[in-house]
N, C-alpha and C positions, 0 to 999 in steps of 0.2 A: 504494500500500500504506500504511495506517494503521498507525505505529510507537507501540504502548503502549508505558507507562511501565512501566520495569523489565523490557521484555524485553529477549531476546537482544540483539536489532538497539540499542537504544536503551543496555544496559550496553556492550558494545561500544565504540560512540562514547566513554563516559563514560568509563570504564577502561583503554583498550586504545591506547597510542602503537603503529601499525604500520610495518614498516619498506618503504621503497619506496612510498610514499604520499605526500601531498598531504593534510596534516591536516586543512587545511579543508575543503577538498572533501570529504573523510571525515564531517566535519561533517555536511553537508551532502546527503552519498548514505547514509551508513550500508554497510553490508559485504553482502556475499552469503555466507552463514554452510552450508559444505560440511558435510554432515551422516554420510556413509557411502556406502563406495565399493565397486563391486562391477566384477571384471576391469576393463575399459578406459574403465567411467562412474562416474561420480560424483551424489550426489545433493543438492539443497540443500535449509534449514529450510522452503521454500515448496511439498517436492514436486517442483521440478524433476528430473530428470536430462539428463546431461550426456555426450558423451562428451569425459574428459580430454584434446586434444590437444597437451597440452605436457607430458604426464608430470606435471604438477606443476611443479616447472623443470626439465625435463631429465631429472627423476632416478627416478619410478619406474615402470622397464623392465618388472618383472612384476605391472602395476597395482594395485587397490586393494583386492584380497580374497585373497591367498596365503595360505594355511594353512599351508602349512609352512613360511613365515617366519616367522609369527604361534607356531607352534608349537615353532618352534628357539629363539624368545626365549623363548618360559614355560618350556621346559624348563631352560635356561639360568639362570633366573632363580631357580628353584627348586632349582638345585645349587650356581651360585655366580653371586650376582647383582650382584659389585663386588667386583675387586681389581687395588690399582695394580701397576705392573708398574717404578715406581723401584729403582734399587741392587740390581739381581739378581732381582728376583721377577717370575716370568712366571706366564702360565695357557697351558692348553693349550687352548682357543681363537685365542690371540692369538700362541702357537707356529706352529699349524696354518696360519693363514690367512698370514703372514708365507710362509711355504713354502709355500701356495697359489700367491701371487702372485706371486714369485719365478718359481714355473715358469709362469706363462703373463707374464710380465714378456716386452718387448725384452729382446733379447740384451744382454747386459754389467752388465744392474742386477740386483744380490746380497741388498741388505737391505732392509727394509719400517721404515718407523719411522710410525706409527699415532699418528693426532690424530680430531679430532668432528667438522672439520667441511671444505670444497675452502679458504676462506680460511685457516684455521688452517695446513692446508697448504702452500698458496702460503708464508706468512710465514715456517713451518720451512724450506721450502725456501730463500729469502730468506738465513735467518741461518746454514745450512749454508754457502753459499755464502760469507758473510764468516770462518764458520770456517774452511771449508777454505783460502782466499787466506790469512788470518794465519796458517797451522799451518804451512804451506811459506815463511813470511816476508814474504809479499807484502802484508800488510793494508792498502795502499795501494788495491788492484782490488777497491772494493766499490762502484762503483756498477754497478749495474741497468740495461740498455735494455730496455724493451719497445714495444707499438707503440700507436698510436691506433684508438681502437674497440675495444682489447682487453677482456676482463674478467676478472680474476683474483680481487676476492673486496672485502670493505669494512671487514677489518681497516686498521689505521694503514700497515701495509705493503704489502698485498695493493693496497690500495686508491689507493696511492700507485704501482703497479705499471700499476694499469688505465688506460686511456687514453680514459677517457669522463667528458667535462666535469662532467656531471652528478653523478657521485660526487666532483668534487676542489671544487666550490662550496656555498660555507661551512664546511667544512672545516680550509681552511688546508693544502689538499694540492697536489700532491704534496709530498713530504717529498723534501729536497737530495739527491742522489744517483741519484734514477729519472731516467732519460731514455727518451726515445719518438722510434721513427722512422713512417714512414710505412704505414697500413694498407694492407695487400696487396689490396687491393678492385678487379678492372681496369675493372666497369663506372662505378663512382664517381669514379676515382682515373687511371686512365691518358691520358696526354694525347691529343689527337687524330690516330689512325690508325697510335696505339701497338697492335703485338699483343703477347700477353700475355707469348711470350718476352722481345721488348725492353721491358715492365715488369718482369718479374721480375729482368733484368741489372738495373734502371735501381734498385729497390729496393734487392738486393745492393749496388749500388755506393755506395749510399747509407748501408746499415750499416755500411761498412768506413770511410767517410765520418765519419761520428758517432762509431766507436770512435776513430780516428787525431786527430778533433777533442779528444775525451774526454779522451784520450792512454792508448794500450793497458795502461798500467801502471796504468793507474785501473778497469777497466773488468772486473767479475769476472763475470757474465752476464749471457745473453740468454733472457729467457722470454719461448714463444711457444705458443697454442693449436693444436694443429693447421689444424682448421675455428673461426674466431670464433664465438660461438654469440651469446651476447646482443649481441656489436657487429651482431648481423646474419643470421647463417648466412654467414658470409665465408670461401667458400673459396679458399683461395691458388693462383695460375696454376702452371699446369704449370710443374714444374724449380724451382721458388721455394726449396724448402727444400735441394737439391741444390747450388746456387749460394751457399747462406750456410753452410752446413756447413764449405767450407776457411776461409773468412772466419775464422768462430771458433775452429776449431785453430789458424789462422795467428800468433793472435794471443791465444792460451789464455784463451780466454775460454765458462765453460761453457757447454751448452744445457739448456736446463731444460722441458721437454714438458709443458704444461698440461692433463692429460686430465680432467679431472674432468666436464667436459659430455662428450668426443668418445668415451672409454674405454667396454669394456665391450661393443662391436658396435653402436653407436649409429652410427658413419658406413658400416656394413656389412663393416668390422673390428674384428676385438679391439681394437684401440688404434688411435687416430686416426695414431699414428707409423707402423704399419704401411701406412696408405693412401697417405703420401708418401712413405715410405724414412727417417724420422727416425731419427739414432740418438743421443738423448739420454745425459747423463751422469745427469741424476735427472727424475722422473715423478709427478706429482702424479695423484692419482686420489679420490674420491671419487662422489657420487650414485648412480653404476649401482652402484656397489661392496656395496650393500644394500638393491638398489632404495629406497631413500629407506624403508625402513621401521627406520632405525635409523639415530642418527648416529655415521660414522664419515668418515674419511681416508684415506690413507697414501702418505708419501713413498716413493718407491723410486730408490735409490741404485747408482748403482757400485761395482766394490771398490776402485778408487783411491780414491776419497773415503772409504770406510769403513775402509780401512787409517789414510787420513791422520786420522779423528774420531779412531779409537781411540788412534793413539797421541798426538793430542794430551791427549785426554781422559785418559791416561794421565799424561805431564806435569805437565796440569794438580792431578790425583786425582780428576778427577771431570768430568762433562759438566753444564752448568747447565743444560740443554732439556729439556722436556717439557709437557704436559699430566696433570691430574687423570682426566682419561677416557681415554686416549690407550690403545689397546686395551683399551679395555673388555670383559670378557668375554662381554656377552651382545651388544655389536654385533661382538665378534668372528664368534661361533656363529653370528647372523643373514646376514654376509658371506659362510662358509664356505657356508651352504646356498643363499645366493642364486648362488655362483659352481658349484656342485654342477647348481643347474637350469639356469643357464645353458650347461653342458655337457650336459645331460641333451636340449633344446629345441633343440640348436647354434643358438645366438643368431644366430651371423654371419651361415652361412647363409640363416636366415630373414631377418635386417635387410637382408640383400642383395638375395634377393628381394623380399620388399615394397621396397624402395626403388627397385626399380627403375621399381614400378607407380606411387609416391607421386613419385620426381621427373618420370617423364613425366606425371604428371596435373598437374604446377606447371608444366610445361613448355606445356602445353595451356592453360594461364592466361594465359600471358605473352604472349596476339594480346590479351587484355582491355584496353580502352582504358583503365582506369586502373593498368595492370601498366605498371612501367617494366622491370623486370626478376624473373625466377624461377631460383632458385638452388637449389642444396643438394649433400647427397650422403645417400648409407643413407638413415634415419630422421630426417632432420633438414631442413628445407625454408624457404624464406622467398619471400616477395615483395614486392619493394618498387613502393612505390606514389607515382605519378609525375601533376602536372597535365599536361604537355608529354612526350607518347612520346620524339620524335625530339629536344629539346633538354634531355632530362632532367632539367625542371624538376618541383622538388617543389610540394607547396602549400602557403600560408602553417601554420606552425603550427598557427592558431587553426580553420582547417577541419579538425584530428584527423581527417584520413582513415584512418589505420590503425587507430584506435580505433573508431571509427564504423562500421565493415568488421565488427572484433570484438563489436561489440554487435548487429553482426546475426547476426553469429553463433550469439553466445548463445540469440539469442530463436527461432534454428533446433538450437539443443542441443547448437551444439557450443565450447568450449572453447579458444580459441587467444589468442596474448599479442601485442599491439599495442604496437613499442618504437620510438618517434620514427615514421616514415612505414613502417615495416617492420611487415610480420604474419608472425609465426613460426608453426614447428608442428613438432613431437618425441613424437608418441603414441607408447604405452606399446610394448615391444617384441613383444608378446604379442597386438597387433593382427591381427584377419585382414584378408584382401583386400577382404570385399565392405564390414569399418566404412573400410577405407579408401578406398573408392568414395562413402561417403555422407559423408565430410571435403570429401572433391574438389567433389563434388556442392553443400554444404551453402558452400562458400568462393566458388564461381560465382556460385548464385542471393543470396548479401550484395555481393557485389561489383556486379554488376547491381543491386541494390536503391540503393546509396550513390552509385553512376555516377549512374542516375535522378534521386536528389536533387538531386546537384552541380548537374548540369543544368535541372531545374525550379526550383533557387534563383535 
């Protein structure tokens, strides 16, 4: 393709630092510029179409043509298009949805407290946590564990939380106080002719391990994703989170539920809590929360915590937290109606079944001689890809198998994210059976085509 001067492709380059990129190579490729989306495709400045199979990242459940998202926000916008909600002023959007979510909340969480974006999140959840340790006296128990491979977000905090090398280099992260235990992964991580129960003891005994290291009067939580999403599609062995649950009572140390990728019927429930039995103290949620057609958050709380904000915030005269956007009123209204369709479609159900079709079709990948393993749960899928089946050898970096995989993809229309040797996939919730036959379809014949290569190389 010949890049004129002064188009898109060519301002682009010129203008535009993007995030999660490789600048030079940007240099060098120039961007694939998505022009407009219609249900579960997408289309590019060339003419292409595509269909999305990562949602975007995750996040939009009711793909790329909703009207009456599109229509909740103009209406919104044309009645009350920005008001902050500091020192007493609310809107009733940002009322509404607050007690939306409350009732389809896990059990025990009472308040919604509303930011723009899953990091912004993650980080209020972060500094709740040091508030509520010093509100009861203890402001000694602020450091953080969380694990390796995690991903919580690429704020200062969030990002010091994550456990993926690549966000902590050049940085200068993690920041003192995070600590990281071991990624619950059994087919990467278990030792040999370990079952996944005696990894998931062997993990537990290792958090309790790290807090008593840590020393328990230090240590004010533990956030954890249900399913990893960007470490992987990692989901945790059976009993995992059942086994760590007295751990942290034992030794009051909160849980903190990452749902911002899992939420919303993305693992073929409401909340990724509810597929393992989690019963978190507070709950981050974002992307599915407005199918990605608006940004917003919101942390969701306990009332023990929310008795201890208010009265410290009491105390104090005041609570220093918040955001400028943090309920916004029109990604309120756009929230309210996406959680509206979402009961309207019963998401669950649906993510359930399809999921059942979309993991036994990854599961029918995994005889592929460059599949090491296929994983997932609901709507959410991975496979990782492997030079050596039986000794579980990757390939060097520099052969980007999983990238290579994804660019055949492309050029078969479909859409999927290549991270480290892993190919993901999270189409929009709103998928039918037979586009999920032509994912399955369209991920075989690139897989076959890169095998071929490797080989003829």
């Amino acid at each position: 393709m010949t890049v004129l001067p002064n188009s898109p492709y060519s301002r682009d380059v010129e203008f535009h630092l993007h995030p999660q990129t490789n600048g030079r190579l940007h240099e060098a490729t120039g961007p694939q510029i998505i022009t407009r989306g219609e249900g579960i495709y997408v289309h590019d400045l060339d003419g292409s179409r595509y269909i999305e199979g990562m949602s975007g990242l995750w996040c939009a459940s009711l793909g790329f043509s909703n009207r009456r998202l599109a229509d909740a926000a103009h209406r919104q916008m044309l009645e009350l298009p920005y008001q902050q909600i500091f020192a007493h002023r609310g809107t009733e959007p940002s009322i509404n949805l607050a007690e939306a979510l409350v009732a389809r909340a896990p059990a025990g969480l009472t308040k919604a407290m509303f930011q723009s974006s899953g990091s912004e999140g993650v980080d209020t959840a972060i500094k709740l946590v040091w508030y509520y340790h010093a509100a009861i006296g203890k402001p000694e128990k602020s450091k953080i564990i969380g694990r390796m491979r995690a991903y919580h977000g690429t704020t200062i905090g969030s990002a010091s939380l994550t456990g993926l090398p690549n966000m902590h280099k050049g940085w200068g992260l993690p920041l003192p106080g995070f600590v990281h235990v071991s990624c619950p992964h059994h087919y990467r991580f278990a030792l040999e002719g370990e079952t996944e129960a005696a990894f998931a003891e062997r993990l537990a005994a290792e958090l309790e391990a790290t807090i008593l290291r840590e020393g328990p009067d230090t240590v004010g939580a533990f956030f954890a994703e249900p399913v990893m999403g960007t470490g992987g599609v990692i989901v945790p062995p059976a009993g995992y989170f059942d086994l760590i649950r007295p751990i942290l009572r034992k030794y009051d140390v909160l849980m903190v539920a990452d749902e911002v990728i899992c939420g919303f019927g993305r693992t073929g429930h409401y909340w990724g809590c509810d597929a393992f039995g989690i019963k978190p103290d507070m709950l981050v949620c974002a992307k599915g929360l407005s199918s990605a057609y608006f940004p917003i958050s919101a942390v969701l709380l306990s009332d023990a915590i929310y008795q201890v904000i208010a009265d410290q915030s009491h105390t104090l005269g005041g609570f220093g937290h918040g955001y400028t956007y943090g309920g916004h009123p029109v990604g309120a209204a756009v929230a309210l109606e996406t959680l509206a369709i979402y009961d309207e479609i019963e998401v669950v159900a649906r993510a359930k079944r399809l999921g059942v079709q979309l993991q036994a079709g990854f599961q029918a990948l995994a005889s592929h001689p460059l599949v090491g393993e296929a994983r997932g749960i609901g709507m959410m899928a991975a496979l990782e890809l492997v030079a050596d089946k039986a000794a579980k050898t990757a390939y060097p970096p520099e052969v980007k198998v999983a990238a290579r995989v994804a660019e055949a993809l492309k050029a078969r229309g479909v859409l999927l994210r290549a991270l480290g040797e892993t190919l993901l996939c999270a189409p929009p919730l709103i998928i039918e059976a037979e586009e999920v036959e032509v994912i399955l379809a369209a991920i075989k014949a690139a897989l076959d085509q890169v095998w071929h290569e490797i080989q003829a190389a």
